[in-house]
C-alpha positions in Angstrom: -29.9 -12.0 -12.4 -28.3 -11.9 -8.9 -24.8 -12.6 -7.5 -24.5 -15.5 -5.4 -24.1 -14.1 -1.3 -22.0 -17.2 -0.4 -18.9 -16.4 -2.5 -15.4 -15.1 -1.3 -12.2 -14.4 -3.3 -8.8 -15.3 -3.2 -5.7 -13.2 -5.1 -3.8 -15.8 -5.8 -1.4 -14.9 -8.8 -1.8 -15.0 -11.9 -5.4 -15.8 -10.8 -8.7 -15.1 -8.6 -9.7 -18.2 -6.8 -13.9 -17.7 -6.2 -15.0 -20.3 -3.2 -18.4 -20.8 -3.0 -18.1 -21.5 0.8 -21.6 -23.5 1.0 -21.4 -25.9 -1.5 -17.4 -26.0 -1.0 -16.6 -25.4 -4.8 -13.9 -23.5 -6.3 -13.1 -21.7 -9.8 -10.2 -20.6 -10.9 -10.8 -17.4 -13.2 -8.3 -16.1 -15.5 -8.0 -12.2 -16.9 -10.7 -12.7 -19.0 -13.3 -14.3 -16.7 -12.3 -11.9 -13.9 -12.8 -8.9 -15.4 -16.4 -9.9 -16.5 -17.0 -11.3 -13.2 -15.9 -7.5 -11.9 -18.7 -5.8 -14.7 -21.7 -8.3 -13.4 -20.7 -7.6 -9.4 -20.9 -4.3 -10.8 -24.4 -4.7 -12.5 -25.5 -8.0 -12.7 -28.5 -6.8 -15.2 -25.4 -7.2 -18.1 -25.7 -10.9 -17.9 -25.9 -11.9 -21.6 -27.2 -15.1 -22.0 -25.4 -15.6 -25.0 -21.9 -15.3 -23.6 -20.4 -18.6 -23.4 -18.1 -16.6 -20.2 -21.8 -15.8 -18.4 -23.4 -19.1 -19.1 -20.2 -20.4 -17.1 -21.0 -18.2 -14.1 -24.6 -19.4 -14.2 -23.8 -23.1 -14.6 -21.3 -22.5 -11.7 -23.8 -21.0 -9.0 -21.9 -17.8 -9.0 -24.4 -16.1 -10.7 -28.3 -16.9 -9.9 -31.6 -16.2 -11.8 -33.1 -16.7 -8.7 -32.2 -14.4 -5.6 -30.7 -16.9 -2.6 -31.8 -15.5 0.7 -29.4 -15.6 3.7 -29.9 -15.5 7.2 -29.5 -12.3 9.7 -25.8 -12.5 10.8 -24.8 -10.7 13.8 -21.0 -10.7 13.3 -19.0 -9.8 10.5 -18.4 -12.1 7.0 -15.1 -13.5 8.4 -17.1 -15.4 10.9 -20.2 -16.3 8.8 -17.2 -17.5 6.1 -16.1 -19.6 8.8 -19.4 -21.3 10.3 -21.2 -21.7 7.1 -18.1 -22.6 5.0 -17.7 -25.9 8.0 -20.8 -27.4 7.8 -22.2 -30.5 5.7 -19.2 -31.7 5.7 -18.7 -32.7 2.0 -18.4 -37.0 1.2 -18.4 -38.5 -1.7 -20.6 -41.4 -0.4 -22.5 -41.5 3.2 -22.8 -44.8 4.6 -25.6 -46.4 4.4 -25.5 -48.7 7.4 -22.8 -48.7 10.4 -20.9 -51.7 8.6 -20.3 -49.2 5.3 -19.0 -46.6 7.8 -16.6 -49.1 9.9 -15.2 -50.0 5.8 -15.1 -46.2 4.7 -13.7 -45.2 8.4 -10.8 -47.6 8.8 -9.5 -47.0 5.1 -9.4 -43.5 5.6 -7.4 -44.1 9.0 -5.0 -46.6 7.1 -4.5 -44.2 4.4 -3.3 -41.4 6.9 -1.0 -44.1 9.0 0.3 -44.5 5.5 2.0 -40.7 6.0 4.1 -39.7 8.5 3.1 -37.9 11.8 4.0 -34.5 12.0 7.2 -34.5 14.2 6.9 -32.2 17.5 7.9 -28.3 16.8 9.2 -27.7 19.9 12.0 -28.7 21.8 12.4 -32.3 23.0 11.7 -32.3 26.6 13.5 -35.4 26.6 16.7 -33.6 25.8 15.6 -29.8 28.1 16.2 -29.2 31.3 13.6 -30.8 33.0 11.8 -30.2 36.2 10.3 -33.2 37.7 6.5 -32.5 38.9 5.6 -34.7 42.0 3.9 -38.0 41.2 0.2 -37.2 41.2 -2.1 -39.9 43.1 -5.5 -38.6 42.1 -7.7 -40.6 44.7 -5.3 -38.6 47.0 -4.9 -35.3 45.7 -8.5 -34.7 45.2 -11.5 -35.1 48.1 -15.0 -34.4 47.1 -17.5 -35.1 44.5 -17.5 -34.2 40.8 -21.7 -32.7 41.4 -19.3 -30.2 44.5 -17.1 -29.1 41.9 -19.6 -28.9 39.3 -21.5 -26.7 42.2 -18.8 -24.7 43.4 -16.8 -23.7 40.2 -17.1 -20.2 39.1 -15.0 -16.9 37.7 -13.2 -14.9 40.0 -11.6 -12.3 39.1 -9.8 -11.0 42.0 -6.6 -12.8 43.3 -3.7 -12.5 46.3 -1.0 -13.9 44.0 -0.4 -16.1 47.1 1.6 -19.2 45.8 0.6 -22.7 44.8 2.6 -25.6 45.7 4.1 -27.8 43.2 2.3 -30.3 44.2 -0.8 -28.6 43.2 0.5 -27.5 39.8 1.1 -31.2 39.4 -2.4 -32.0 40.0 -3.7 -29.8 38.0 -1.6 -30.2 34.8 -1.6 -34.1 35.2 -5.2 -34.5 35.5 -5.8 -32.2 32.4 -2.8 -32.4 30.1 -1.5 -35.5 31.4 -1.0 -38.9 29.7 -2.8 -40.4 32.6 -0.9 -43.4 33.8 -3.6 -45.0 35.1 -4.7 -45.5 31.4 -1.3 -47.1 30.3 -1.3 -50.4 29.0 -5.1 -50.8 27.9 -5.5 -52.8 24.8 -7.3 -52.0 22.5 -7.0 -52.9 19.0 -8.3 -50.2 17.6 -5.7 -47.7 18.8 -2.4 -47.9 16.4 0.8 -48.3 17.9 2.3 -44.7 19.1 -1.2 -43.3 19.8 -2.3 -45.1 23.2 -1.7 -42.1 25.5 -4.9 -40.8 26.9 -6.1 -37.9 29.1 -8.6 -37.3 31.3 -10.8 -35.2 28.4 -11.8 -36.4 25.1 -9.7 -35.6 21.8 -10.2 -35.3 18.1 -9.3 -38.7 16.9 -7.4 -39.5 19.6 -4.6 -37.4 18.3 -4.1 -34.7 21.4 -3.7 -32.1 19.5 -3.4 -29.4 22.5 -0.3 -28.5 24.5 0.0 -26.2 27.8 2.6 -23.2 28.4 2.5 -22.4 32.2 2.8 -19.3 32.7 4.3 -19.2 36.7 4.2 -16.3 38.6 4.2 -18.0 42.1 4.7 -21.8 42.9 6.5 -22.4 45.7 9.8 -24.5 44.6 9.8 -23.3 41.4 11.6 -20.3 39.2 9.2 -17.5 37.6 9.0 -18.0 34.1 6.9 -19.6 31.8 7.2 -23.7 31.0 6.2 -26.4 27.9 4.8 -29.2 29.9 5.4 -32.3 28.8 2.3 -34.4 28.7 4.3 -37.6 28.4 7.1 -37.1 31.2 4.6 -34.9 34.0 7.2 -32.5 33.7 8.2 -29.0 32.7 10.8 -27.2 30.9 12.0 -23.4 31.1 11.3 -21.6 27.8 11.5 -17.9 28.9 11.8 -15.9 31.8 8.5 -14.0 32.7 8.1 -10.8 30.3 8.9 -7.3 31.6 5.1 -6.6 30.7 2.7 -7.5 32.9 -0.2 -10.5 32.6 -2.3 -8.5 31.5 -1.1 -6.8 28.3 -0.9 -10.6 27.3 -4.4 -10.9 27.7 -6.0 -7.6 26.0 -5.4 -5.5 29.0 -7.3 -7.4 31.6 -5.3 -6.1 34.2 -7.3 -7.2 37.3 -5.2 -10.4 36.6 -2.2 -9.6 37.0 -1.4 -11.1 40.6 -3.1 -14.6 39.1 -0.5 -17.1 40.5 -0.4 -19.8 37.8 -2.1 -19.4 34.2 -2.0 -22.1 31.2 -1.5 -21.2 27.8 -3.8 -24.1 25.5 -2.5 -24.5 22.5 -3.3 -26.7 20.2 -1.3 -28.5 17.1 -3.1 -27.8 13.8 -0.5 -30.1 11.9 -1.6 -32.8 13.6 -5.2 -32.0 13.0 -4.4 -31.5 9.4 -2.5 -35.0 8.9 -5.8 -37.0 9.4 -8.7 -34.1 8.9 -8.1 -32.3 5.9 -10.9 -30.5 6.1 -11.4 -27.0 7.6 -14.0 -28.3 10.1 -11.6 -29.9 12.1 -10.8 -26.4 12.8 -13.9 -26.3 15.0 -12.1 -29.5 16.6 -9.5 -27.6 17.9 -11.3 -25.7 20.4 -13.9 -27.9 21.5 -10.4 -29.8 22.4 -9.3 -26.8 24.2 -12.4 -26.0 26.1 -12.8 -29.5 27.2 -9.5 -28.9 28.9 -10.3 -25.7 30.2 -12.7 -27.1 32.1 -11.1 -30.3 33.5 -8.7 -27.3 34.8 -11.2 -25.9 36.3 -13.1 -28.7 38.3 -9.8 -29.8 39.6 -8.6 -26.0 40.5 -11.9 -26.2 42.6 -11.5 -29.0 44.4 -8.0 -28.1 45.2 -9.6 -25.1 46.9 -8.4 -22.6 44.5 -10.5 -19.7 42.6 -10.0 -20.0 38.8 -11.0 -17.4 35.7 -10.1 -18.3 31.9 -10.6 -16.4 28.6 -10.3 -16.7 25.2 -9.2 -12.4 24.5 -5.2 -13.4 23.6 -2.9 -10.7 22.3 -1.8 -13.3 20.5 1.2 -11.7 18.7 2.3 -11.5 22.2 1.9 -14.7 23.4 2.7 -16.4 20.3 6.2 -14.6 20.6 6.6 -15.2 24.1 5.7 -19.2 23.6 8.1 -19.3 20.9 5.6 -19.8 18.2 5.5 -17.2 15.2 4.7 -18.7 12.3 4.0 -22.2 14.0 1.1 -24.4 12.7 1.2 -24.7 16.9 -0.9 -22.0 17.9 -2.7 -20.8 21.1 -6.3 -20.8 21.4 -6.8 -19.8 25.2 -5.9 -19.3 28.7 -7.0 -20.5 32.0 -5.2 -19.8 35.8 -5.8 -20.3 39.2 -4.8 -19.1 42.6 -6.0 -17.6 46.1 -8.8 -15.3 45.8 -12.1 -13.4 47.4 -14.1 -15.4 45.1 -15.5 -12.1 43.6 -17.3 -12.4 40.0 -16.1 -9.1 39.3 -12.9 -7.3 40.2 -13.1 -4.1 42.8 -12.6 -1.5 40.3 -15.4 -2.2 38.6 -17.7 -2.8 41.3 -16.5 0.4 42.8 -18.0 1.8 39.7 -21.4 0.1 39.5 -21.5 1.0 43.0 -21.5 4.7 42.5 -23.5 4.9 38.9 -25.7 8.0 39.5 -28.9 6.4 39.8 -30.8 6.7 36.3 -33.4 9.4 36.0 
């Protein structure tokens, strides 16, 4: 007999919770089942097939007369919990044709507008201290193709800190983060009331479920410090002054970065992921969201003439602290800046030291 690879478990008192994260089952095991559980991890060879407590196990999948072979995993089990516990999604019924899936999809929609939204868990920026971003004409802020920026965008990792204009901060957070008011007013009866606002990239049912901390070290016109922008208004509000602690220690000690101009926190709203995808996949949702914006970000940064680097290595304590969000179903997935650079790939201390390797024997 042979314990089943694809099981994790959960302490959850008085009981263990045993997920079988491929076929997305559960068992809750008291004392009892626990403990003999614990003898047949131990040696599954004491598998008695005439305890009604083992024939359990076997009818549950947690214990196999077969041996269930699993792929080569390069990462650790948290990871491989993750991607193999998200896929196949589980449905009671597939559609058959596309009419079964517009019945299926629209019930499931009107069953979720049946609950209320999540209400925003941070301050109102209708009620903050705003700071008004300049009205962003897109046909006039940008010149040049989307194949140039596609061309021309890469990492840089070596910047001047020389400032931005506000005017270029509101380029780039309208065209990625902004309701785009270009896009106000289409009808389209699919959309329910409250959720017409649209941005440049796509979202996970239309919910934008991603928000952007600015963190500004230099914009011209505009006090250090680090900002909620409001998608809605195109504007920003003052959450905290800039930390004593450099960039860098925010972002696992990449230090080259500390002289970035202009960096954006994504974060992205789990709530309101969770209010119309209850299952974990949607967690895969979340940054596929974010990286769409990234790269909007990007493209635009380029076009504006600006050098741009992004990462996803967040010492996130840090920055959930310095965003204001401990213990927040907001949380922040990534980071991208911008600013005046060399354009290097690399920054000059590291170069210096690929430069001078001794040559290999």
């Amino acid at each position: 007999m042979h314990i089943n690879p694809y099981l994790f478990i959960l302490a959850r008192s008085p009981h263990h919770i045993v997920w079988n994260y491929s076929n997305h089952t559960q068992f809750e095991l008291d004392f009892h089942y626990s403990k003999r559980l614990t003898q047949l991890i131990t040696c599954p060879e004491l598998f008695d097939p005439n305890s009604t407590v083992d024939q359990d196990f076997l009818a549950a999948s947690i214990i196999t007369d077969e041996e269930i072979p699993t792929p080569e995993w390069g990462w650790d089990d948290l990871s491989r919990i993750f991607h193999i516990g998200t896929k196949n999604l589980p449905q009671e019924h597939i559609p058959q044709d596309v009419h079964e899936w517009a019945v299926q999809y629209l019930a499931h929609c009107n069953e979720v507008l049946s609950t209320p939204a999540p209400e925003p868990n941070r301050i109102d920026p209708h009620n903050a201290n705003l700071v008004a971003l300049p009205v962003c004409k897109p046909a006039e802020a940008l010149k040049g193709s989307l194949a140039t920026a596609l061309i021309n965008r890469k990492t840089s990792r070596s910047f001047t800190g020389q400032s931005l204009s506000l005017r270029q901060l509101s380029t780039l957070l309208y065209l990625s983060l902004g309701y785009l008011n270009e896009r106000r007013g289409e009808i389209n009866l699919s959309i329910p009331l409250g959720m017409e606002a649209r941005r440049s990239s796509p979202s996970g049912g239309g919910l934008n479920a991603c928000e952007g901390y600015v963190y500004v070290q230099h914009v011209t016109g505009l006090k250090a410090g680090v900002y909620a922008y409001s998608s809605d208004l195109h504007a920003l509000s003052l959450i905290s002054p800039l930390p004593d602690e450099p960039l860098g220690k925010l972002l696992c000690g990449q230090h080259f970065i500390n002289t970035l101009p202009v960096g954006l926190f994504i974060t992205s709203r789990f709530d309101k992921l969770w209010w119309k995808y209850e299952h974990s996949r949607a967690y895969r949702m979340a940054y596929v969201e974010a990286g769409h914006i990234a790269q909007t970000f990007q493209l635009v940064a380029t076009q504006l003439g600006l050098d741009t680097w992004l990462t996803g290595a967040l010492t996130d304590d840090r920055v959930e602290a310095l965003l204001g969000l401990d213990d927040s179903p907001e949380q922040p997935l990534f980071f991208v800046g911008c600013g005046k650079g060399d354009g290097q790939v690399q920054c000059q201390e590291l170069m210096a030291l690929i430069q001078h390797k001794d040559p290999a024997p």
